[in-house]
VEXKOL-924862 format. One record per residue (C-alpha): residue number from 1; residue in three letters; x, y, z. Coordinates in Angstrom, 1 decimal, always signed. Last residue first. Layout:
NUM; ala; X; Y; Z;
...
% end
This chain:
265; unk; +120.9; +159.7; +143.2;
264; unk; +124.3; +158.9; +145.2;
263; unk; +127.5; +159.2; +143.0;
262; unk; +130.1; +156.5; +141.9;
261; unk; +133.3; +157.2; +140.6;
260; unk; +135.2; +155.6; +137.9;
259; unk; +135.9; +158.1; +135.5;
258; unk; +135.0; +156.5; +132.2;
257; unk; +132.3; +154.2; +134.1;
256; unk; +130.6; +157.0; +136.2;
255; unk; +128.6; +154.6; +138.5;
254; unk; +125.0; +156.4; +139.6;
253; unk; +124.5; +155.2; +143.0;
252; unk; +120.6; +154.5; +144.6;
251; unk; +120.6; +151.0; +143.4;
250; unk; +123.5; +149.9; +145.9;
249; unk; +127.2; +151.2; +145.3;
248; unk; +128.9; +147.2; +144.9;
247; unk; +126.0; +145.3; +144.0;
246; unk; +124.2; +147.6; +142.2;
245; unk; +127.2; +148.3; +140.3;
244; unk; +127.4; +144.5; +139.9;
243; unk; +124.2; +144.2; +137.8;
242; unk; +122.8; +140.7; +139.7;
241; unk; +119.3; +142.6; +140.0;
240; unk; +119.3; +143.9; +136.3;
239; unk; +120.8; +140.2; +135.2;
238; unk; +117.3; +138.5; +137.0;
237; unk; +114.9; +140.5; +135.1;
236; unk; +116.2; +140.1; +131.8;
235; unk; +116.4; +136.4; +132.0;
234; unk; +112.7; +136.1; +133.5;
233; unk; +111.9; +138.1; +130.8;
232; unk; +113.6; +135.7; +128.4;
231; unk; +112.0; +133.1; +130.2;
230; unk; +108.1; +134.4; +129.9;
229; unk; +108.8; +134.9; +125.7;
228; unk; +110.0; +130.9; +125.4;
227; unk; +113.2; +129.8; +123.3;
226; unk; +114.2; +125.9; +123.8;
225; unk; +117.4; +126.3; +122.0;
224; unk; +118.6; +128.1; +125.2;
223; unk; +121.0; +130.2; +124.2;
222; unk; +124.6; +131.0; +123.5;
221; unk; +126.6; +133.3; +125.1;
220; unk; +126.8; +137.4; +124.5;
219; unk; +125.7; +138.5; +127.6;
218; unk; +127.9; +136.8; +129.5;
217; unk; +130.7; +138.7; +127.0;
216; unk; +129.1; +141.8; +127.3;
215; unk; +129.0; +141.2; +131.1;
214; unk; +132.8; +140.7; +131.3;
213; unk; +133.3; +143.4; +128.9;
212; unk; +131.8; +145.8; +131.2;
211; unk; +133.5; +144.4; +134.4;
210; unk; +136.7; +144.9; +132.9;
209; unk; +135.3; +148.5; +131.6;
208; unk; +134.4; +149.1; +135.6;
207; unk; +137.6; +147.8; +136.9;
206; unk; +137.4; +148.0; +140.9;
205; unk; +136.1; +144.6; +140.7;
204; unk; +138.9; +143.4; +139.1;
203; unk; +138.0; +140.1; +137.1;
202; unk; +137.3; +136.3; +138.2;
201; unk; +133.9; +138.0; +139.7;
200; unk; +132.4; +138.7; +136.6;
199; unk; +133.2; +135.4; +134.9;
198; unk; +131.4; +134.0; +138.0;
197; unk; +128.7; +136.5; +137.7;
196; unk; +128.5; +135.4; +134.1;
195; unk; +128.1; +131.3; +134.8;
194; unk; +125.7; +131.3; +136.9;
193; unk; +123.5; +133.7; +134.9;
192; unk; +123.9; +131.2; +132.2;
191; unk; +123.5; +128.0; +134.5;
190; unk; +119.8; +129.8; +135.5;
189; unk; +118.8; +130.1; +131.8;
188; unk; +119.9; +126.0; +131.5;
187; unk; +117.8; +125.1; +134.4;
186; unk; +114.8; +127.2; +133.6;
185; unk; +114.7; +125.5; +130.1;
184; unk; +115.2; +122.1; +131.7;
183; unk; +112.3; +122.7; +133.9;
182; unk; +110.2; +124.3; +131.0;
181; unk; +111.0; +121.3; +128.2;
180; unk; +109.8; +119.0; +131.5;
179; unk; +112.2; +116.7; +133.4;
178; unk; +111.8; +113.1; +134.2;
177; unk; +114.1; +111.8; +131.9;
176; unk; +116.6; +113.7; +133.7;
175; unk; +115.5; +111.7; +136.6;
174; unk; +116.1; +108.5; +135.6;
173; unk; +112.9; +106.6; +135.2;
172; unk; +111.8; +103.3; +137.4;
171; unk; +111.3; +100.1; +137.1;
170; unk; +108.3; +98.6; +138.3;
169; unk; +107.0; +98.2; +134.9;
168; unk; +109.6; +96.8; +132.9;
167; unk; +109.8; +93.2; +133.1;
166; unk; +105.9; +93.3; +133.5;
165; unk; +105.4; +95.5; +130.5;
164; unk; +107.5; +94.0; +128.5;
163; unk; +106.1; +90.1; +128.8;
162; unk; +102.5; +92.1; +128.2;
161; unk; +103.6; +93.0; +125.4;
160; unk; +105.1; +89.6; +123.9;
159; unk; +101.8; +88.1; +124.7;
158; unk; +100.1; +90.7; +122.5;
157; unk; +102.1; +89.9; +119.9;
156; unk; +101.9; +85.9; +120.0;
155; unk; +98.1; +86.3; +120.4;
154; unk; +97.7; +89.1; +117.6;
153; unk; +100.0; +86.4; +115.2;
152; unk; +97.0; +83.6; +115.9;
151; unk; +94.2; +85.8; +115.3;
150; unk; +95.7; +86.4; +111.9;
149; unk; +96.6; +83.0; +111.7;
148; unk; +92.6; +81.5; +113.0;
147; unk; +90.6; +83.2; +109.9;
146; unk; +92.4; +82.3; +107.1;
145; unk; +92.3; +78.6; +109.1;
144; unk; +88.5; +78.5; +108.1;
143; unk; +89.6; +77.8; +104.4;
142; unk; +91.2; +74.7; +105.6;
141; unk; +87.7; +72.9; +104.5;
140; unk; +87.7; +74.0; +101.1;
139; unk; +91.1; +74.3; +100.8;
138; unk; +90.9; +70.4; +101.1;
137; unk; +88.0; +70.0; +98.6;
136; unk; +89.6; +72.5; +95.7;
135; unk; +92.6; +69.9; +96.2;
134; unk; +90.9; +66.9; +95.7;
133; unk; +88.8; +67.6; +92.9;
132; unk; +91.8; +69.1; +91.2;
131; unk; +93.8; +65.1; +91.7;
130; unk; +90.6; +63.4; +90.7;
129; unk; +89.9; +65.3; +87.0;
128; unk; +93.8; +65.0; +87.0;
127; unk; +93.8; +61.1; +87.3;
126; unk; +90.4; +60.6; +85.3;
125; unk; +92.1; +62.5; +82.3;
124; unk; +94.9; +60.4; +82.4;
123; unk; +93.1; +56.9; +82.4;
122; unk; +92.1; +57.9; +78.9;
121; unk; +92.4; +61.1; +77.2;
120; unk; +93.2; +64.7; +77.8;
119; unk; +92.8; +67.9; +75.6;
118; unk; +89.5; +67.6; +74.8;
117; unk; +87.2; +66.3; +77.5;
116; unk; +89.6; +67.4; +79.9;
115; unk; +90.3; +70.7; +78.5;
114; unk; +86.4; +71.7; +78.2;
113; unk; +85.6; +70.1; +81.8;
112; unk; +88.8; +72.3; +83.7;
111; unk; +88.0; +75.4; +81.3;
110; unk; +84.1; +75.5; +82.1;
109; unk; +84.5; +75.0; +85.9;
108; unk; +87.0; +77.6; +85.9;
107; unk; +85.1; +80.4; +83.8;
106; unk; +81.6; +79.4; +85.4;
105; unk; +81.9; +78.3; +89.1;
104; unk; +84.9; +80.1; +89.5;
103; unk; +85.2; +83.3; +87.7;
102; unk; +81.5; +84.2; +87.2;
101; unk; +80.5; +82.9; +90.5;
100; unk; +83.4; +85.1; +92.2;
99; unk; +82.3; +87.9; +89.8;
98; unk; +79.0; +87.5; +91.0;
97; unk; +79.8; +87.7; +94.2;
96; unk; +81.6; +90.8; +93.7;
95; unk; +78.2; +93.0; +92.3;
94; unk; +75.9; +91.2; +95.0;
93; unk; +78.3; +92.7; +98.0;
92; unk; +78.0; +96.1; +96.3;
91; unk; +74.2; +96.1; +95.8;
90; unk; +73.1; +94.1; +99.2;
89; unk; +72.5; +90.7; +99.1;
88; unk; +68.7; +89.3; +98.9;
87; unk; +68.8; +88.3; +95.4;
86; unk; +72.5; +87.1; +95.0;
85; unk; +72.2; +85.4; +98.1;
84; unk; +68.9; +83.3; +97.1;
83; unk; +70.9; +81.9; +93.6;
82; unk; +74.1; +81.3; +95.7;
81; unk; +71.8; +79.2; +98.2;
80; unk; +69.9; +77.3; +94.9;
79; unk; +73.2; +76.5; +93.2;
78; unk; +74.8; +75.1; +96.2;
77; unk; +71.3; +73.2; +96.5;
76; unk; +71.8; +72.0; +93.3;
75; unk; +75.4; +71.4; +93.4;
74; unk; +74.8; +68.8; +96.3;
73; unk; +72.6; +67.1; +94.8;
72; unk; +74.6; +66.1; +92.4;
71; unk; +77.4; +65.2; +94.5;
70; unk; +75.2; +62.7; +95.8;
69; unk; +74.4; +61.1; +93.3;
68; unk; +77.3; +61.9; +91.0;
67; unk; +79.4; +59.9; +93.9;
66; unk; +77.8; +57.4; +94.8;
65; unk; +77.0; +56.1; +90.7;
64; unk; +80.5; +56.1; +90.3;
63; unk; +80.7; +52.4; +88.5;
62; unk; +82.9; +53.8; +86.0;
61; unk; +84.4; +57.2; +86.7;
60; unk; +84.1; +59.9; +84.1;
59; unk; +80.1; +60.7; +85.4;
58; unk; +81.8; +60.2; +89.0;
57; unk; +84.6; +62.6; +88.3;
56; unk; +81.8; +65.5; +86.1;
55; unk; +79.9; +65.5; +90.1;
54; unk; +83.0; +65.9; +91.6;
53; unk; +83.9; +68.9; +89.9;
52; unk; +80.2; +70.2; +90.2;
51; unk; +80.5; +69.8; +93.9;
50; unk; +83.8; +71.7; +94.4;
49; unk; +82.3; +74.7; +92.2;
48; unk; +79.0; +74.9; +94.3;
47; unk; +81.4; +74.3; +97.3;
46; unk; +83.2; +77.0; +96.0;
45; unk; +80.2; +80.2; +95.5;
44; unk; +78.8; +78.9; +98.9;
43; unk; +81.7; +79.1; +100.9;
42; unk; +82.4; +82.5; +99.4;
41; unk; +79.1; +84.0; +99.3;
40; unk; +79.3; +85.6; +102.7;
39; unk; +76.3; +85.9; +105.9;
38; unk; +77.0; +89.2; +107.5;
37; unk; +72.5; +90.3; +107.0;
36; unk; +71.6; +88.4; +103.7;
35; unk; +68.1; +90.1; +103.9;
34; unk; +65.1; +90.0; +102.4;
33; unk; +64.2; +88.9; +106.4;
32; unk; +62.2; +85.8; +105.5;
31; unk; +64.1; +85.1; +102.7;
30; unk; +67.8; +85.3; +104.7;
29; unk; +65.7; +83.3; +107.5;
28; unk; +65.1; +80.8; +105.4;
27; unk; +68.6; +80.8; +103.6;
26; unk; +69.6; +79.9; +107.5;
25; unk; +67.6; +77.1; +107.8;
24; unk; +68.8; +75.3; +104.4;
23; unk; +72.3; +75.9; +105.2;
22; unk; +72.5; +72.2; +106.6;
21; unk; +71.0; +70.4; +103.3;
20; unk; +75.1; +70.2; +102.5;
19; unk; +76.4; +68.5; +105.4;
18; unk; +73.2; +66.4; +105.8;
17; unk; +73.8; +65.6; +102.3;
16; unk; +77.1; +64.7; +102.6;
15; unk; +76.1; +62.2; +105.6;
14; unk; +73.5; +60.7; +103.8;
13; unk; +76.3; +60.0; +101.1;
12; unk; +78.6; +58.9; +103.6;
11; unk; +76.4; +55.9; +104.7;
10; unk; +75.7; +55.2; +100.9;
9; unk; +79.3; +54.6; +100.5;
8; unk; +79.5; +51.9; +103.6;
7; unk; +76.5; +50.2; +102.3;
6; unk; +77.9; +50.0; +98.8;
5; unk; +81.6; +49.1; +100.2;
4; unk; +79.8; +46.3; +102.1;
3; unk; +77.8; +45.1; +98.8;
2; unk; +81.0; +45.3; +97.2;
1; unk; +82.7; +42.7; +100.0;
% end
């Protein structure tokens, strides 16, 4: 039965150093280019911490010869791919890696070994030495889902949009909606000159101040809010031709307004 749990462990140590020799091809083309191109640090920076965790487990553990082995190795060549990015990383990317190593794989790693060894004893220390190795190994490998939410909300939103578009696209606006600032700015002029002939005809036509006052007071409504130089012309323009003298004597009469009478030019 041990020598089958020996086999069995040494089957997943070859394994873990597969896993961890596999970055050796592309740290030859990072030398062979001088160049860490959009390679990160990250992974390397905390499986170099996860390693060396595991590494101080199976030196605490007894019989845990498996596990510094190949644990061991593994923080080399962690160390050696960290090592090669710092070189060949650009200025700014080098600067933050090395305070990721200097946080994690020195500050971290430091205060986890210096508190177990003096601040815990016994079976205790082996429990939380295990129970951090553990953890820093499975956010380790669910690190890659930081990359599959954000891509998962975009899919759920984008989804949603096109939902709206085809409930909504075949539907179509009301027509005021459909109006430009000018249209509705010609329509509201044309309602004011509307509305003074017909306050101009409600009165005495043979009443020239009656008529006076009624334009004065046409005159006098509110406008447009919408305020444009070519419409207040326009304005202008069409009151002189709807002038009710005009109307009445023609635009070749002269209309006395104090003594009513109208004479020919």
């Amino acid at each position: 039965m041990a020598s089958l749990s020996f086999i069995i462990g040494l089957i997943g140590n070859i394994i873990s150093l597969l896993v961890f020799a596999s970055p050796i091809g592309t740290f030859m083309r990072v030398v062979k280019k001088k160049s860490t191109e959009n390679y990160k640090a990250i992974p390397y920076i905390t499986t170099l911490l996860s390693t060396s965790l595991w590494t101080f487990y199976g030196l605490l553990k007894p019989g845990g010869l498996l596990i510094v082995t190949v644990n061991a190795a593994g923080a080399v060549l962690q160390f050696v791919y960290v090592t090669l990015f710092l070189i060949y990383a650009p200025k700014n990317i080098k600067v933050k890696s090395m305070k990721l190593v200097g946080i994690f794989d020195v500050f971290f790693l430091g205060t986890v070994i210096g508190v177990a060894l003096g601040a815990i004893h016994g079976s205790l220390r082996l429990t939380i030495v295990g129970i951090i190795c553990a953890v820093l190994t499975i956010g380790m490998y669910a690190a890659p889902l930081s990359s599959m939410v954000p891509n998962a909300i975009g899919f759920v939103l984008g989804s949603a949009q096109l939902i709206l578009y085809t409930i909504y696209k075949n539907k179509s606006p009301s027509p005021s909606s459909t109006k430009s600032n000018e249209e509705r700015e010609e329509e509201g002029s044309t309602n004011l000159i509307k509305n003074a002939i017909e306050m101009q005809q409600g009165h005495d036509k043979d009443d020239p101040k009656s008529i006076n006052r009624s334009l004065h007071k046409g005159s006098s409504l509110p406008k447009s809010s919408i305020s444009r130089q070519y419409t207040v012309n326009k304005l202008a323009k069409t009151r002189s031709l709807c002038n009710p003298y005009e109307l009445r004597y023609g635009p070749d009469h002269d209309y006395d307004v104090e003594n009513g009478r109208s004479s020919a030019q």
